[in-house]
TORTI-605402 format. One record per residue (C-alpha): residue in three letters; x, y, z. Coordinates in steps of 0.1 Angstrom, whole numbers, padded with zeros to 4 digits, always signed. Layout:
N
ALAXYZ;...
//
This chain:
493
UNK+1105+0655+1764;UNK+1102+0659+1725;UNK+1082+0678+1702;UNK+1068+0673+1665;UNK+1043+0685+1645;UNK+1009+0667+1633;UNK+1017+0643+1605;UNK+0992+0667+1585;UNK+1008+0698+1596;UNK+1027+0703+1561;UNK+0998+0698+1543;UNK+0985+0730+1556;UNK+1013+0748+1562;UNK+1037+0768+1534;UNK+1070+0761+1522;UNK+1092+0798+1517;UNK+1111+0800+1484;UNK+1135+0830+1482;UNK+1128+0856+1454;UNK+1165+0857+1444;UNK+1162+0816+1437;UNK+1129+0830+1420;UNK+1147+0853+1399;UNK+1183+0839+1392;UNK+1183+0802+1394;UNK+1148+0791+1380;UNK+1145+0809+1347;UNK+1178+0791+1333;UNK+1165+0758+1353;UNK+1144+0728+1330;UNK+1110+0722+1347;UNK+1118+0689+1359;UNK+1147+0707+1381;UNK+1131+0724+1396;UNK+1098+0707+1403;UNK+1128+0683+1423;UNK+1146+0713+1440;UNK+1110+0722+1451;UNK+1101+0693+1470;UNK+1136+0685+1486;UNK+1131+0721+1500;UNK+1092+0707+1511;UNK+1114+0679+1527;UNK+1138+0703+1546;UNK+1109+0723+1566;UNK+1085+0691+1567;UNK+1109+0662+1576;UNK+1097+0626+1571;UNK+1112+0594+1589;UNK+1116+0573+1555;UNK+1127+0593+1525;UNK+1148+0585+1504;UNK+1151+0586+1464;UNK+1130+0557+1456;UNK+1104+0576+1475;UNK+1107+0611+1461;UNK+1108+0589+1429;UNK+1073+0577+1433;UNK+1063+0609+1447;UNK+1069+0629+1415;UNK+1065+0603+1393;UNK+1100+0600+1380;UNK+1127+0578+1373;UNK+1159+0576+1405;UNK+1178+0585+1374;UNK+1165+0622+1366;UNK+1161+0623+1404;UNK+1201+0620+1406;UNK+1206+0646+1373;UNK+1183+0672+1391;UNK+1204+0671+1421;UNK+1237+0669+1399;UNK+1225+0703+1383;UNK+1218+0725+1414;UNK+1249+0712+1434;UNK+1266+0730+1402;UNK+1246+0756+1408;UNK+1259+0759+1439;UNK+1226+0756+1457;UNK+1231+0722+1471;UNK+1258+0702+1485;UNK+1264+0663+1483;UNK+1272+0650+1519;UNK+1264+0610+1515;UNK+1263+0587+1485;UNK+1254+0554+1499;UNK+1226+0568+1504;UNK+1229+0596+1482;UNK+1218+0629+1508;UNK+1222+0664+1500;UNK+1221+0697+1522;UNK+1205+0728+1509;UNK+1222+0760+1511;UNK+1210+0796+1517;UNK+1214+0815+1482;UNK+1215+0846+1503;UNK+1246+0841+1525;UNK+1260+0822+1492;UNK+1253+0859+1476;UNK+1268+0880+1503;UNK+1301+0858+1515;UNK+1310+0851+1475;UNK+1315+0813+1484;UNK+1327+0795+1460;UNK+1339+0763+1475;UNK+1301+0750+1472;UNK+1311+0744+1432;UNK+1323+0714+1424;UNK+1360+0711+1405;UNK+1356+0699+1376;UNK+1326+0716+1365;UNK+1343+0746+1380;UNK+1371+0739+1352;UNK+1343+0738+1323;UNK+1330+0771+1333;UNK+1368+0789+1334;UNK+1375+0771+1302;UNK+1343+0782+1286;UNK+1345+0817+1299;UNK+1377+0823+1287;UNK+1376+0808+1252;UNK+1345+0829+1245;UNK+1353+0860+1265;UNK+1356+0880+1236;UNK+1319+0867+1223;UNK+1297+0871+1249;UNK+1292+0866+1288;UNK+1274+0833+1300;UNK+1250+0832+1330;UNK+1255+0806+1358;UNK+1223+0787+1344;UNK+1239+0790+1310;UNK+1268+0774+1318;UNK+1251+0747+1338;UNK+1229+0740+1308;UNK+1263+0730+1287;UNK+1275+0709+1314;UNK+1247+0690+1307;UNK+1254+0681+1275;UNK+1289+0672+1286;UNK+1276+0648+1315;UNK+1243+0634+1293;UNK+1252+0635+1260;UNK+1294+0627+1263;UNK+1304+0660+1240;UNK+1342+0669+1250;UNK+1346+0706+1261;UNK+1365+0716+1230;UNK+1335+0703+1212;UNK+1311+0724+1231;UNK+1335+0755+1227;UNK+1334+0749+1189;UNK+1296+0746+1186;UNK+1289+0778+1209;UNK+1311+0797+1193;UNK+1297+0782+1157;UNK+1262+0795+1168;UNK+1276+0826+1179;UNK+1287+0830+1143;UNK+1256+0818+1123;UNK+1228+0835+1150;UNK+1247+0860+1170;UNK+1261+0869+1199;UNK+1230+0865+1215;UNK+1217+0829+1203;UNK+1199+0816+1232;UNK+1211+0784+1250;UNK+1179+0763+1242;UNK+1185+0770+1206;UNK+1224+0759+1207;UNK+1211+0727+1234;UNK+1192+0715+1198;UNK+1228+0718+1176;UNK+1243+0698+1204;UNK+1212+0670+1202;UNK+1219+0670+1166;UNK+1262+0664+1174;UNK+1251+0633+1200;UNK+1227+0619+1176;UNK+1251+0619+1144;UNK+1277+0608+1170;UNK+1301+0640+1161;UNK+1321+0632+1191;UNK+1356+0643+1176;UNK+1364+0680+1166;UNK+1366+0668+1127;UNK+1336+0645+1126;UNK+1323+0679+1143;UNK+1334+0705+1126;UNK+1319+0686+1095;UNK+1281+0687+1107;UNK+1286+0721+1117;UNK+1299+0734+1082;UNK+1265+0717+1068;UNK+1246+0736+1095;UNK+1264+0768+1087;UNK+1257+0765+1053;UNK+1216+0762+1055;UNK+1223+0790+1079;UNK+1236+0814+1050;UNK+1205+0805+1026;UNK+1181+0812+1053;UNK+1199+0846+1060;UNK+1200+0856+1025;UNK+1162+0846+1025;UNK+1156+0866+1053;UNK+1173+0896+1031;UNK+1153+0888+1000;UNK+1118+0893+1025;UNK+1138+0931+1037;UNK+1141+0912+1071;UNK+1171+0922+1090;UNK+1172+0898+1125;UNK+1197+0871+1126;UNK+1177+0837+1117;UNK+1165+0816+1150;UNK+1167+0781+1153;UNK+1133+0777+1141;UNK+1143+0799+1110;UNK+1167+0774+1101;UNK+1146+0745+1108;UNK+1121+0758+1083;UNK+1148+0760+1056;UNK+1157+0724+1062;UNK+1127+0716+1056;UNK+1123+0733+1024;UNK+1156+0722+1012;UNK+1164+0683+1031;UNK+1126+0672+1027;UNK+1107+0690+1001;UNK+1145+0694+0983;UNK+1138+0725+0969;UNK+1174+0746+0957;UNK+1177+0782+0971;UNK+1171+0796+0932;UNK+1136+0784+0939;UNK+1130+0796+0977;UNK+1134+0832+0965;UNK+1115+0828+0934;UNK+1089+0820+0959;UNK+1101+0853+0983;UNK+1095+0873+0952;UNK+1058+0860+0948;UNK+1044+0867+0980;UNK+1024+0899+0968;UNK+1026+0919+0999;UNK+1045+0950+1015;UNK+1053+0930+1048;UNK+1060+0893+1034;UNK+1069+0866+1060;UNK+1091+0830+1060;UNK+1048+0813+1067;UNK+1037+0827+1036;UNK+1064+0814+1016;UNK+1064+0781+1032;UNK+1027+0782+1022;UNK+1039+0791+0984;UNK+1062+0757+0985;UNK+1040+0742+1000;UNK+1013+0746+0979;UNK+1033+0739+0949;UNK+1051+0709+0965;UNK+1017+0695+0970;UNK+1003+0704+0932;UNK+1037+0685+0918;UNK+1029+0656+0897;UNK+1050+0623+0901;UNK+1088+0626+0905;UNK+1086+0663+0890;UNK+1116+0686+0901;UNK+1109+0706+0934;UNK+1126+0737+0917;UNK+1114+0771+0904;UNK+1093+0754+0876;UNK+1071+0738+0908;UNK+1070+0775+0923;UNK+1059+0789+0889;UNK+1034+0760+0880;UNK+1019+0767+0918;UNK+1020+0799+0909;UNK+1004+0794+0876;UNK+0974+0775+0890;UNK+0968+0800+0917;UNK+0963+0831+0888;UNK+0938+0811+0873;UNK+0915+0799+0902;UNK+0915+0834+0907;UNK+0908+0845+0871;UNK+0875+0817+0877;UNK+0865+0831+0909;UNK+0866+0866+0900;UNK+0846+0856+0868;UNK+0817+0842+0884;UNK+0821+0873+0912;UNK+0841+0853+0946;UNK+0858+0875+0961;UNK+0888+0872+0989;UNK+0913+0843+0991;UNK+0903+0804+0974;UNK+0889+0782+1003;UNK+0906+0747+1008;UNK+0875+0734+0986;UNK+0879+0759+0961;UNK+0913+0746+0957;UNK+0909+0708+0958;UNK+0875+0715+0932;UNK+0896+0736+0905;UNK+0921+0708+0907;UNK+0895+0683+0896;UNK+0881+0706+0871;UNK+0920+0712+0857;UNK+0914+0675+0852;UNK+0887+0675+0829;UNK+0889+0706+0809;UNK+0920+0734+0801;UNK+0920+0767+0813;UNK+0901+0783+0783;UNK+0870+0761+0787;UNK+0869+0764+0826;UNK+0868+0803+0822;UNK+0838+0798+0791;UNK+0821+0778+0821;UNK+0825+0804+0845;UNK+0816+0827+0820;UNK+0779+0809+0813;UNK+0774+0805+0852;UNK+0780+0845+0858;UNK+0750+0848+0831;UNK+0727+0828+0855;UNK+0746+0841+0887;UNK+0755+0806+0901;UNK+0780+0799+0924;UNK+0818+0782+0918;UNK+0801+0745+0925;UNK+0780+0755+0894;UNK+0810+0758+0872;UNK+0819+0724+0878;UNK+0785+0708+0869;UNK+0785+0727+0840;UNK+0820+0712+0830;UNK+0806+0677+0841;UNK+0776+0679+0817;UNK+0800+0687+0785;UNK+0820+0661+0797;UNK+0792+0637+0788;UNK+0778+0649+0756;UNK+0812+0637+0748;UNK+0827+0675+0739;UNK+0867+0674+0735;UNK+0871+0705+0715;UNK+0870+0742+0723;UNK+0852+0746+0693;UNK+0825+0726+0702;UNK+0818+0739+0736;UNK+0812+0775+0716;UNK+0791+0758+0687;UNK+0768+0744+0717;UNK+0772+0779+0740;UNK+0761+0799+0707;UNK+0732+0775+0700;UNK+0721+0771+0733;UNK+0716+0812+0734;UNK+0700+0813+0706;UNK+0674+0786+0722;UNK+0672+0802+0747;UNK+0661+0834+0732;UNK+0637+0818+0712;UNK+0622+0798+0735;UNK+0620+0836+0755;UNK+0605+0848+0727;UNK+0579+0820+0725;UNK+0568+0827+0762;UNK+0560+0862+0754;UNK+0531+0853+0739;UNK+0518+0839+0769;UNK+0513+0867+0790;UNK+0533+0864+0819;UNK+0532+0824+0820;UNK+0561+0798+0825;UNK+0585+0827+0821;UNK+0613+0800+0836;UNK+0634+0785+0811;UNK+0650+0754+0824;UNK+0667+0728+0809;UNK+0632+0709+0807;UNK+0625+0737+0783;UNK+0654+0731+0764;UNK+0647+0697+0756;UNK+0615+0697+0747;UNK+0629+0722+0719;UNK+0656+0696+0711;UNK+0624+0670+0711;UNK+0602+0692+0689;UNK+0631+0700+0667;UNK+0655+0670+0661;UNK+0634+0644+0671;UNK+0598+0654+0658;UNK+0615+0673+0626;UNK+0590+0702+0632;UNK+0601+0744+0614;UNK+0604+0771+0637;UNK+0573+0783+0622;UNK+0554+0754+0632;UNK+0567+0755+0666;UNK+0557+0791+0665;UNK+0523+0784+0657;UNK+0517+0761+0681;UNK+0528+0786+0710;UNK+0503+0810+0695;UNK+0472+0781+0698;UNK+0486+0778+0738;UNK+0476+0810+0746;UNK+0450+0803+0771;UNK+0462+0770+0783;UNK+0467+0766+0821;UNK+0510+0749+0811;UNK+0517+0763+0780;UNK+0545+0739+0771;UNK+0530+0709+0776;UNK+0501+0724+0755;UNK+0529+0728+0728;UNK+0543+0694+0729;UNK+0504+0680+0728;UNK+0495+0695+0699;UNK+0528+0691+0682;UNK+0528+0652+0691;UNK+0494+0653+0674;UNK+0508+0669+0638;UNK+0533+0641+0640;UNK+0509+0616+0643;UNK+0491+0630+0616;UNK+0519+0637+0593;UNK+0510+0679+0590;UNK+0540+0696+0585;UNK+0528+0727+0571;UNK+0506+0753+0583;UNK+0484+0750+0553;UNK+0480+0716+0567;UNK+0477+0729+0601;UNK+0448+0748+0586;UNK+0429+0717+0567;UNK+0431+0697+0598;UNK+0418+0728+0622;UNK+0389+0730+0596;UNK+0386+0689+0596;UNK+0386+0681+0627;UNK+0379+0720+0651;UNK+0363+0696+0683;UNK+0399+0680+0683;UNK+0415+0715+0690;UNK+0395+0724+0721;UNK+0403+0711+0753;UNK+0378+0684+0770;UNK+0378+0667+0806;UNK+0382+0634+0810;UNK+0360+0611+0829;UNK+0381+0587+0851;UNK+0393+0555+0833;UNK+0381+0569+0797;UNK+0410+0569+0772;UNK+0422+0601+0754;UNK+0434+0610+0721;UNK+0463+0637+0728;UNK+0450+0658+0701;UNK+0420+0665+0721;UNK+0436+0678+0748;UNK+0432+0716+0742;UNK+0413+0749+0748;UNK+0388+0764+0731;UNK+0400+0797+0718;UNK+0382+0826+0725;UNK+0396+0852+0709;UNK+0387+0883+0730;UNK+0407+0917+0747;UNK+0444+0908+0752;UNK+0442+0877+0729;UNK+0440+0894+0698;UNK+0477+0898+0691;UNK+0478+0861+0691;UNK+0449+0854+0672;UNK+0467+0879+0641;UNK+0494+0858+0642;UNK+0476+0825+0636;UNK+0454+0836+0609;UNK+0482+0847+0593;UNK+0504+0819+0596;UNK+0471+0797+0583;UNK+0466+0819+0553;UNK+0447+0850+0565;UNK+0416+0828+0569;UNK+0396+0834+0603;UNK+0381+0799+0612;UNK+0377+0806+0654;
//
């Protein structure tokens, strides 16, 4: 007679994991351990006929070699025992009667030898953990580091992070020994003094930000990186310390200060403090812009990447007059660089220019306010539309202020103002009156060609006829004053 469970039975069933393995053996353990341990435990209360490695292999999804290296680690732990090798087989042994009866014949001798030898060169240092210990074996088995090599590099990170530098940090120094091939004490010894010495500038870093832990491993990889790849010296690191601006500065913020000025560095220009100032340098003066047209908080990413193309075009001085102008007309940062794009293309290279044409475009613009106060409320915009047509009327045309004046008093009534203006203006060119004495012989000439007619579709137009009759009644009489006397205190309306 026999008995067996259903095939499916351990599907449904549960597989018991002690609370001490829980507690003392898998915190130390690498994932892949114990994800191994784990199933070879599945395999003890849920036999199968055909197991072997290649099968676990594929069942986990792992190579026979790791396989082999998991098992390797927990028969050092003491949790397994080897019993075959051709085929490999192991036994699993209960952690609680290993606990209670103190057996330590489970161990195996040589890695028994590594622990004593470990344990006793750094027993004046600190105490290792079983999972610890099992850790540096690895790197003894996987990577070929002698154990006087391991002794020097634990107690070398002892030294540089304190007595309690964790294992995982110290597994990365011994990556960086295999990889370099430091498999003697000297050829050792000499990638450890280099470590030792990035060590001491990121601790005296640490001191310059008031911080008073011993640097991690990811401290010190952070200063490698200032120093081996952005190759900035330890004068400029703290310069950068000293310009973080805040009560509680941190090692991200002044990688952020390198980095920032690594990345504003032109060509092969030195990576020392004169970056860190220059960075610091730019960043005052986006801020001086931003505050001038009213931004507030810290410069976006395409804050940053505008001012840089603005530094481009203009200095310093003239991208503040810009921000200046736009804080007039309360427009935004974008604004700024339009404005520096426009005065870019009238061709202006000189600071001196820039304020001839910012003076002369005020006083314009006040004119030009001054002529739409006659109008009673109407087109009280003034654009840049406006602008040129008083470029056009003035430069081009060749027309006095007082003409132009005039005319704005004769557009009182008319539905656009302006292009009232530029109507009647276009029509004293034509004619050649320059004068309003002339202005005044024409009106009396020719007075249908001042009032403003309809068209009939398809009939032709003479510009000059293009205007309103005035009718100079109630609010119009300010206006009226101020042509008669520009036309010689004559009343002709």
């Amino acid at each position: 007679m026999t008995f067996a469970f259903d095939e499916q039975f351990a599907m449904f069933d549960i597989t018991p994991v002690e609370n001490q393995f829980i507690l003392e053996y898998l915190p130390g353990a690498k994932g892949e351990y114990v994800k191994v341990y784990l199933y070879g435990l599945l395999c003890c209360y849920h036999p199968k006929k055909e197991m072997d490695i290649s099968r676990i292999s594929q069942e986990l999804g792992m190579t026979e070699e790791e396989i082999h290296k998991a098992f390797r680690y927990w028969e050092r732990r003491g949790v397994v025992r080897r019993v075959q090798d051709h085929p490999a087989a192991w036994q699993y042994l209960n952690i609680k009667q290993i606990s209670l009866a103190g057996d330590g014949d489970v161990i195996e001798p040589d890695y028994a030898e590594f622990c004593r030898k470990i344990e006793n060169s750094l027993e004046d240092i600190r105490d290792f953990h079983g999972s610890e210990l099992a850790a540096c074996y690895e790197w003894k088995n996987e990577m070929q580091l002698s154990t006087e090599v391991i002794v020097m590099l634990l107690k070398h990170m002892a030294r540089t992070r304190g007595k309690s530098f964790k294992i995982r940090d110290a597994e990365k120094m011994a990556m960086e020994l295999c990889n370099e091939k430091a498999v003697t004490l000297e050829e050792a010894a000499e990638v450890l003094n280099r470590d030792e010495a990035v060590t001491a500038g990121i601790r005296k870093v640490l001191r310059k930000l008031g911080k008073k832990y011993n640097p991690s491993d990811a401290n010190v990889m952070l200063y490698r990186k200032w120093t081996e790849e952005w190759h900035y010296s330890q004068e400029a690191i703290e310069d950068a310390c000293d310009r973080t601006g805040t009560s509680d500065p941190s090692l991200a913020l002044v990688d952020a200060i390198l980095d920032n000025a690594r990345q504003n560095r032109k060509g092969n220009a030195p990576a020392g403090k004169e970056a860190v100032d220059a960075a610091a340098r730019e960043r005052e003066e986006l801020r001086q812009v931003l505050n001038e047209i009213g931004c507030r908080g810290a410069a976006t990413p395409a804050q940053k990447e505008q001012y840089s193309r603005m530094k481009e075009i203009y200095p310093q001085s003239i991208l503040m007059m810009a921000a200046r102008e736009c804080a007039i007309k309360q427009k935004n940062f974008d604004s700024v660089m339009k404005l520096l794009e426009s005065w870019k293309e009238r061709g202006f290279t000189e600071e001196e220019q820039i304020r001839e044409h910012i003076r002369s475009f005020h006083e314009k613009e006040a004119y030009l306010q001054e002529l739409k106060g006659k109008w009673n409320g109407k087109e009280t915009e003034i654009g840049q539309k406006t602008l040129r047509l008083l470029e056009k009327w003035e430069n081009e045309m060749g027309f006095s202020r007082e003409m132009i004046s005039l005319s704005a008093d004769l557009a009182f009534e008319a539905k656009k103002p302006l292009s009232y203006m530029d109507r009647i203006l276009c029509y004293w060119a034509e004619q050649g009156i320059r004068t309003p004495d002339a202005a005044q012989q024409d009106r009396k000439a020719h007075g249908d060609a001042y009032s403003e007619k309809k068209t009939k579709p398809g009939e032709k137009t003479n510009p000059a006829q293009q205007y309103t009759q005035r009718d100079y009644t109630g609010a119009q009489d300010e206006a009226r004053k101020r042509m008669i006397s520009m036309m010689g205190g004559q009343d002709d309306a």
